[in-house]
N, C-alpha and C positions, 0 to 999 in steps of 0.2 A: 201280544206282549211277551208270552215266554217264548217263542220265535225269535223274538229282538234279545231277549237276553242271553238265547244260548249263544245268538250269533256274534254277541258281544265278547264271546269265550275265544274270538279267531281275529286273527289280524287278515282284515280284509284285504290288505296289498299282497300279503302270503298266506294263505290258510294251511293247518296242517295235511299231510298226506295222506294220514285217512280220511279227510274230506276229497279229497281230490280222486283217491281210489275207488270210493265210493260209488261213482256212476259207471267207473268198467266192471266191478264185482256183478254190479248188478244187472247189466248188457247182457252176463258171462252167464250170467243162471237163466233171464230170461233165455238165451241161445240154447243152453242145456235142457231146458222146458221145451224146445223146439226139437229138439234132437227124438224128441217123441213121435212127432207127428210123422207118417209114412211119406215116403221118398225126399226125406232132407235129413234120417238118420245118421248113423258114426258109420263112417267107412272102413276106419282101421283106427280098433279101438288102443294099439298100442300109442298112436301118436297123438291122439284126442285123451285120454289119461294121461299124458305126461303134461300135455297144457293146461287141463284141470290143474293136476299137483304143479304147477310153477303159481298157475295164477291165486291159487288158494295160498301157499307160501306168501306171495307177493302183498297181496290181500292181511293176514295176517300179519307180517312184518309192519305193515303200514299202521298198524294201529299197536302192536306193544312194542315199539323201536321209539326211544326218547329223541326225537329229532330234535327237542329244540335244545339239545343239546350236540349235538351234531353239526357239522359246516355242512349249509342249505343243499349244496350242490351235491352232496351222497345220496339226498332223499329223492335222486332225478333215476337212480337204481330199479325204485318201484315202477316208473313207466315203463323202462326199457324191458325188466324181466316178464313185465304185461306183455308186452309185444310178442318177447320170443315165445309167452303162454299160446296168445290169439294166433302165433304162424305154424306153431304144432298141433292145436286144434283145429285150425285151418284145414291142415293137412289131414288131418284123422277126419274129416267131414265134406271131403272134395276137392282137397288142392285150389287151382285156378277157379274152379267150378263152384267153391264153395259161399254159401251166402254169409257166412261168418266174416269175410274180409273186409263191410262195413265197422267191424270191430277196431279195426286201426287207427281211425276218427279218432277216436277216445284218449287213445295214449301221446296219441299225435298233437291232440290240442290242450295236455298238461303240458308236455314239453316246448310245445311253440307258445305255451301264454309266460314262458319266462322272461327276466328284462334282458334284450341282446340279442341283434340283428345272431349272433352266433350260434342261438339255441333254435331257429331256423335250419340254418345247416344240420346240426345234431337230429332235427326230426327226420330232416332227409337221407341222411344216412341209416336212422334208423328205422324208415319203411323202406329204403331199398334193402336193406339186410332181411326184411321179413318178408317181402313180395320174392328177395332169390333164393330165399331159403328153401322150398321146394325144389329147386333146380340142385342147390347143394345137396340136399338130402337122395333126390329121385335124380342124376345126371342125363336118363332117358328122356326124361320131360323136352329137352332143349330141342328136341327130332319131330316135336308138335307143332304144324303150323302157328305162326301167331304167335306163340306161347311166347318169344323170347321179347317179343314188341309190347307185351301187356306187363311183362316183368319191369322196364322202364316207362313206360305211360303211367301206369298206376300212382306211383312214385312221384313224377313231375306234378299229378294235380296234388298229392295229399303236399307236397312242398308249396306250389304255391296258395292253397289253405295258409298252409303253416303262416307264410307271409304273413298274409292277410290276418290272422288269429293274431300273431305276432304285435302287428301295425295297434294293430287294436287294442289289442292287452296294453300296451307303452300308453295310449292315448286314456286308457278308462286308469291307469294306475296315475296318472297326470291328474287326473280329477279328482281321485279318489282323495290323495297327497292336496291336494287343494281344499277341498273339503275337509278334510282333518285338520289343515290349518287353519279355515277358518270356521273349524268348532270349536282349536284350540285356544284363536283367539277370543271367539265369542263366548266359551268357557271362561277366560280369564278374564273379560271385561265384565261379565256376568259376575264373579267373585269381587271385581274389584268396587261392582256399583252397590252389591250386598254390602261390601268391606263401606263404601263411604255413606251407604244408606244408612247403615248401624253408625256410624261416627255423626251423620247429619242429627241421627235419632237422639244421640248423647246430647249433641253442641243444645238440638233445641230442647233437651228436657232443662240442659244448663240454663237457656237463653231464658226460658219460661221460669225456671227459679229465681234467675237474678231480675228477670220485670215483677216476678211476686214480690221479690222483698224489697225494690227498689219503688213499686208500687205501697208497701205497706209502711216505709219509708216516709213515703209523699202524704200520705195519707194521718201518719202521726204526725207531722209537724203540722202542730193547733198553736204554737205559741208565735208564730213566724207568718206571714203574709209572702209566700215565694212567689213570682208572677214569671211567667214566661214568654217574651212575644217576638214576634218573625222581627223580618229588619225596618217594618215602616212602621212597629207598634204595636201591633193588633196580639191582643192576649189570645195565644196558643193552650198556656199550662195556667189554671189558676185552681193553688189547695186548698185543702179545706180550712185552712189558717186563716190563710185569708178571706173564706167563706166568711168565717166566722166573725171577725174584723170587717169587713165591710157588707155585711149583709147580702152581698151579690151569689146568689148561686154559680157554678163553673158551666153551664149552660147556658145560662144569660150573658156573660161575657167572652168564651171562647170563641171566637173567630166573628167576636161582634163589636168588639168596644175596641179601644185605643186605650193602654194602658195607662195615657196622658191624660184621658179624661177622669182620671182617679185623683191627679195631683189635684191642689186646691188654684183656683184659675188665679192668675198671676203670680202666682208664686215662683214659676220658672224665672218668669219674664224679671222678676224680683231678682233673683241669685245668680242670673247671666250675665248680671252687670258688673263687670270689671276681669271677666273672665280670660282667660290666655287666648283660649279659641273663640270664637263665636261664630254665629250663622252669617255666610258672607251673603247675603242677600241683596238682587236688583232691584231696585224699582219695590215693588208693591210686592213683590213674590211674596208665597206663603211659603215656611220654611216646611218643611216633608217630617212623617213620626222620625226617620230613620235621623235626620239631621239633629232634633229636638233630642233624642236619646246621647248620638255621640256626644253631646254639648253636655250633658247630663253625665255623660261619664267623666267629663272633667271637672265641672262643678257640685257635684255629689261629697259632701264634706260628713264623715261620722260624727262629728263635733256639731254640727248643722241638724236643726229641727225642720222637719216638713211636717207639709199635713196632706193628708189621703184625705177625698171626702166620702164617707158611705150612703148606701142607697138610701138612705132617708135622710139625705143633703147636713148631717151634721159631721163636725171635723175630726181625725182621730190624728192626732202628734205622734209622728212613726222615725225612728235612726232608719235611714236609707241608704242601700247598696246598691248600685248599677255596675254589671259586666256582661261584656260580651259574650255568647253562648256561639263555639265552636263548633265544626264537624269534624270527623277522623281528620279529616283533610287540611285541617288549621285554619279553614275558612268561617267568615262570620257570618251566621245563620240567623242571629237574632242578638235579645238579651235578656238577664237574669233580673228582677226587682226584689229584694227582698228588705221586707219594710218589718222592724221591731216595732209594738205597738209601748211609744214610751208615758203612758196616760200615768199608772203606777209610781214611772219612777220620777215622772216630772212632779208627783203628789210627794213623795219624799224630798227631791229636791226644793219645793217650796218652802216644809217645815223646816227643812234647815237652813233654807236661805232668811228664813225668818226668824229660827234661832241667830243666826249669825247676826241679822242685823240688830237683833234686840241686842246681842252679848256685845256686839260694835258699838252701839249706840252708847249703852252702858257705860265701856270702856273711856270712849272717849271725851264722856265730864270732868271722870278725875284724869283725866292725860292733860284738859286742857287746863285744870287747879294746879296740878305739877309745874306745867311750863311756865305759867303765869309766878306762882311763887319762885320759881329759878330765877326770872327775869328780876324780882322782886330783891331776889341775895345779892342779886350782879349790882345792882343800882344801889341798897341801902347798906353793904358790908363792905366797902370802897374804903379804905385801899386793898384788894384780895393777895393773898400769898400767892406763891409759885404754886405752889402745892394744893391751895383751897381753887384756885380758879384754874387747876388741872380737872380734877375732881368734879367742879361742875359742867367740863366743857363734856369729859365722858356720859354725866349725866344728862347733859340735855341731848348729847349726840344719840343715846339711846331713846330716851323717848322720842325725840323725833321719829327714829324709825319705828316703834312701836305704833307713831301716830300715823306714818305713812300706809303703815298693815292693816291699822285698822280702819283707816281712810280706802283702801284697797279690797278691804273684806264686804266693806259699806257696801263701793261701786258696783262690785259681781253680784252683790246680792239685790241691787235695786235691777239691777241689768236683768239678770234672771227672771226678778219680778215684773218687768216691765213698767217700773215707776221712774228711771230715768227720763228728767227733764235736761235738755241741751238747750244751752243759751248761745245758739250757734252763732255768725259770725263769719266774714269773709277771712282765711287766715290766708297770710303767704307763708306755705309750707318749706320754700326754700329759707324764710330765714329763721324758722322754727328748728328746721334741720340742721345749721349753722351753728347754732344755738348748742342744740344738742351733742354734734359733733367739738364743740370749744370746751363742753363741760366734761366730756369722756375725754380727750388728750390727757391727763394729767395717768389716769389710770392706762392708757394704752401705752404711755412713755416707761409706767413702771413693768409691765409687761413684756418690752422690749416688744412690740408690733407695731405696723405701718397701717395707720390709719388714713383714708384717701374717701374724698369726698368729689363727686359727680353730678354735675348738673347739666342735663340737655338740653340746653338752646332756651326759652321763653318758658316758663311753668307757669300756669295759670293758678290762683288761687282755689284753694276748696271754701265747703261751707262747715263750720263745726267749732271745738272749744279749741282755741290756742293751748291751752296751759294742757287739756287731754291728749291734743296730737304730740306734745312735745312729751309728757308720760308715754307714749308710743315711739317717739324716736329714740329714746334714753332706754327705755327697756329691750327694745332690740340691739341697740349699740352694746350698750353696758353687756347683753348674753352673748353675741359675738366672739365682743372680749377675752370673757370670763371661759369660755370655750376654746379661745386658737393656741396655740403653742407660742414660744417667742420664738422670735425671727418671722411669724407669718402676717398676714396682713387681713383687712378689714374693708370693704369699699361698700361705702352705701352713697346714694345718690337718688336722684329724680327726673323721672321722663313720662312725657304727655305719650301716652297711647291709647288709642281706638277713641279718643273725645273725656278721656281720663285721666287722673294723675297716679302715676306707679311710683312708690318710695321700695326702693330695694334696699337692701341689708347683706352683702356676703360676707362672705369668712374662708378660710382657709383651715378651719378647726379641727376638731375631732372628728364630727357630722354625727349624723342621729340616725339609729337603726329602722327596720320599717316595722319595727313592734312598736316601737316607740311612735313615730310617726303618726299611726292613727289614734293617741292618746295625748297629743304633745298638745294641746289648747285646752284640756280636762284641769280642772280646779284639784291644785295639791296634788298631782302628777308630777312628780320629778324622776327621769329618764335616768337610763343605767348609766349615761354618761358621768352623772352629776354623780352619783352615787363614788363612779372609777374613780376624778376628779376631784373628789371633796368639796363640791360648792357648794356655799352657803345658799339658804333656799327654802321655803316653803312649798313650791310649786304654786303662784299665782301669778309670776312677771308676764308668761303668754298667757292666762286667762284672761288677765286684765286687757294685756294686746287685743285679744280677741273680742273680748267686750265692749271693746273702744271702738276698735272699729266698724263692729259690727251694729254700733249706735249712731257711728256715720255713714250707715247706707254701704257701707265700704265693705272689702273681702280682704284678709287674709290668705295666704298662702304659702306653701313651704317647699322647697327642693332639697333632697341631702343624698347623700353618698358617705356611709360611715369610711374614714382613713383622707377625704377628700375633702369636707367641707359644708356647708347648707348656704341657703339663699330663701332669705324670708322677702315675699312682696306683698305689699297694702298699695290695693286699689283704691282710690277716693272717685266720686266724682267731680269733676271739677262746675264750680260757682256755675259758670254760666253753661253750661251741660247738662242740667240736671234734666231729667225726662226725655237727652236724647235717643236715639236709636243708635244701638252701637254697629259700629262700621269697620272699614277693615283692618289689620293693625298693620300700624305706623313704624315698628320698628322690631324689633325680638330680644330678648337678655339672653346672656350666654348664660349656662349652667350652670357657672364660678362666681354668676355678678354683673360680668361686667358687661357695658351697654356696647353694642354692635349701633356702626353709623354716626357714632358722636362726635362730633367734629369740634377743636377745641374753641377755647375760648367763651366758656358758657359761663355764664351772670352768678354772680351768690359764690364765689367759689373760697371758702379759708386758706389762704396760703401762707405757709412760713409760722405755723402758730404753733408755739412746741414744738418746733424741728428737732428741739435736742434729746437728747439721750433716748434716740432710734426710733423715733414718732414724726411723724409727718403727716400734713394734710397738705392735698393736693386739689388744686381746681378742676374745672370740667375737662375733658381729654386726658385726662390723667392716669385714665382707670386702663 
């Protein structure tokens, strides 16, 4: 290890010159230590001292001379003044004779491992200057057999060494340079995998903070029943909320139950009917979890009571939300149930649906001794003034609508209760709706709106109260109204779809925001509209809607777009449908209202009735 580090102090493609002098200093003493031994002594000690003192110079220089501050190619000095050391000691220890002339190796093979076919050359110059240096120095020498043939032999092999030395140094500095490059890259991938191992380290200490708190999250909601399941149903995620709510551990039901078998069994099959989508089914098919949920996402009403059943088969009345559960990828993976357990406030809602109907009931004895005595003034205070039979028509006009309120306050409250009796009845809804649109002209002509009335093709009768479907067509009419601007227009009409009857409502109005939206059937809820608007109002005209129909088996529904408009549709079923299986639909409503496929000339249609002063009803194809 401290081997590798000192070697770490040297650029292995160049090392410094005192490395490199290093192995002839040391040649140079072993030789000198030889100089001892008998018959390979100094011959002539003037010329063998003068190669000591270069080479020790030489030697010296190479280690306190700052070369790396120096251009490389001066530190090639130290070889060459080596050379001229090793040809004067040469000379001081035998000339041609002498064993010291392996010493030329040495300087030979610093110089030949430089990069450049041209420091080849330079070796060779530089051992033919040392092998003729004896000839320069001694000129007698040249009159020795041989001697002048050894003077260029010697030279040609230490040359082609050099080559070869040469060839080879190019090839190990090629590797060398390769290897450093991929140290330096494996250094820096090495840094880079520390750099994203420390970043992986953070993301997951993040990642495990936000599953703990998003965990403790899940974990607090005890007031909530969240349910989580893939796309055919099957609960995934069930919290302790709903532990608690339906008795089922999250053990017993993860990846075991069908989050369907919680609903209360027909209750689906109950709230499908009259729906926009439904399950297009052949034959006998069974419909799939994944089909029964999307269905669920469209008939899933806030305003709508469900019931969950818990593990020991009794029912819990839960507000239900269905949505689809997304990945990164905007794909659907499954979906979300989250069920409010409404047991509490249906316990409130009752007291006061029973206050209300006692304070209703109440109300209206003396409403109906008021009316009675009016009629009473009318008949026996004959002949009346302008003036006295002003005066009563405002009073009876008020009580009337007192009595309509609290005739309305009754219905919600018995609806609620569940003590509505319906004295149903085949009605035909087109000429209820007739009816109701002859009795709105009067107010849509002061309005200035175009009132249009649509009937497609044969409408088959429902089963239910005339006089409540017509409280139904009047109440959506009449909020229409009271909502569109002048100049815009109104089209409600009727079309048989899927084995059912659709009465639509559009407008062209203000439209209703989606805060609004999930409260818009809530008892004494009046929307910001109302509020902008100034309309008169309690907030009970869509409760009552809602109550009515949802006492005829029927659904309610609502489309709006605030600045654009809304679109209320009440599904019935029709008379002779009642228990069918719904099938596929027959036709689609546009967004605005109006019926796609109606061909004209449809039955029931009011034409010409109040045309004047900007009011018009129009027959079927009209819309």
């Amino acid at each position: 290890m401290a081997v590798a580090r000192f070697m770490e102090q040297f650029d292995i493609d160049s090392p410094p010159p005192s490395i490199k002098q290093a192995p002839i200093a040391i040649a140079f003493a072993v030789g000198l230590f030889l100089t001892l031994i008998p018959g390979i002594g100094i011959q002539d000690l003037g010329w063998a001292v003068s190669g000591i003192a270069l080479l020790v110079i030489a030697t010296i220089a190479s280690v306190i001379v700052p070369w790396e501050r120096i251009p490389h190619f001066w530190g090639l000095l130290i070889p060459v003044v080596s050379l001229l050391a090793i040809g004067l000691f040469r000379m001081g220890t035998g000339g041609f004779t002498s064993i010291y002339s392996a010493l030329i190796l040495l300087p030979v093979v610093w110089i030949a491992a430089e990069e450049g076919v041209r420091f080849v050359v330079f070796a060779m110059l530089a051992v033919v200057a040392t092998q003729a240096l004896p000839f320069l120095l001694q000129p007698g020498l040249l009159s020795v057999d041989g001697q002048i043939f050894r003077a260029f032999y010697t030279p040609l092999v230490f040359t082609l060494a050099a080559g070869i030395i040469n060839d080879l140094s190019h090839r190990l500095r090629l590797r060398v340079r390769s290897a450093e490059a991929l140290r330096d890259e494996k250094q820096t991938l090495l840094i880079e995998s520390e750099q994203r191992a420390a970043a992986l380290e953070i993301q997951e200490a993040r990642l495990l903070e936000e599953q703990a708190f998003r965990v403790s999250i899940w974990n607090s909601i005890t007031g909530q029943a969240v349910i989580e399941t893939d796309l055919s149903g099957v609960v995934r995620a069930f919290n302790p909320g709903a532990e608690l709510m339906l008795g089922y551990t999250a053990a017993e039901v993860e990846g075991r139950m069908s989050a369907l078998k919680l609903i209360r069994e027909g209750q689906f099959e109950e709230r499908s009917l009259g729906a926009r989508t439904r399950l297009a089914l052949e034959g006998n098919e069974t419909p799939s979890g994944a089909q029964v949920i999307d269905a669920l996402l469209e008939i899933v009403d806030p305003a709508t009571l469900w019931h969950y059943v818990r593990r020991d088969g009794s029912e819990l009345p839960v507000q239900l939300r269905v949505s689809p559960h997304v990945d990164s990828d905007g794909n659907r993976v499954g979906f979300i149930l989250i069920a409010i357990d409404m047991t509490a406030s249906l316990e409130v809602s009752r007291l006061k649906d029973e206050f209300i109907a006692l304070v209703s009931h109440e109300l209206r004895t003396p409403l109906s001794s008021i009316l009675g005595y009016l009629e009473v003034l009318r008949d026996e205070l004959e002949p009346l003034g302008e003036q006295q039979r002003r005066y009563l028509d405002i009073t009876e006009r008020n009580v009337g609508r007192l009595d309509r309120l609290v005739g309305d306050l009754l219905f919600t409250s018995q609806f609620a209760a569940g003590t509505i009796l319906m004295d149903a009845t085949t009605v035909d809804l087109v000429t209820v709706l007739e009816a109701s649109v002859e009795a709105a002209l009067p107010a849509a002509n002061a309005a200035g709106i175009v009132l249009e009335l649509a009937v497609d093709g044969e409408i088959p009768a429902v089963l239910g109260e005339a006089l409540r479907l017509g409280q139904v067509c009047d109440n959506l009419i009449s909020n229409a109204i009271k909502f569109t601007p002048h100049g815009g227009t109104v089209t409600t009409g009727l079309v048989l779809r899927d084995g059912s009857v659709e009465l639509f409502v559009s407008d062209t109005g203000v439209g209703i925001s989606d805060e609004d939206l999930e409260q818009i059937f809530t008892r004494f809820f009046r929307s910001a509209a109302s509020a902008r608007n100034a309309v008169q109002g309690i907030g009970l005209g869509l409760s009552v809607t809602h109550a009515i129909v949802a006492a005829h088996e029927g659904v309610l529904g609502v489309e709006s777009e605030e600045g654009v408009g809304s679109t209320f549709r009440v599904t019935l079923p029709a008379a002779d449908a009642r228990g069918a299986d719904a099938g596929g639909a027959a036709g689609a409503a546009d967004a605005d209202g109006g019926v796609e496929g109606v061909e004209g000339g449809g039955a029931g249609g009011v034409e010409g009735v109040g045309a004047d002063a900007g009011a018009a009803v129009r027959g079927a194809g009209a819309v």
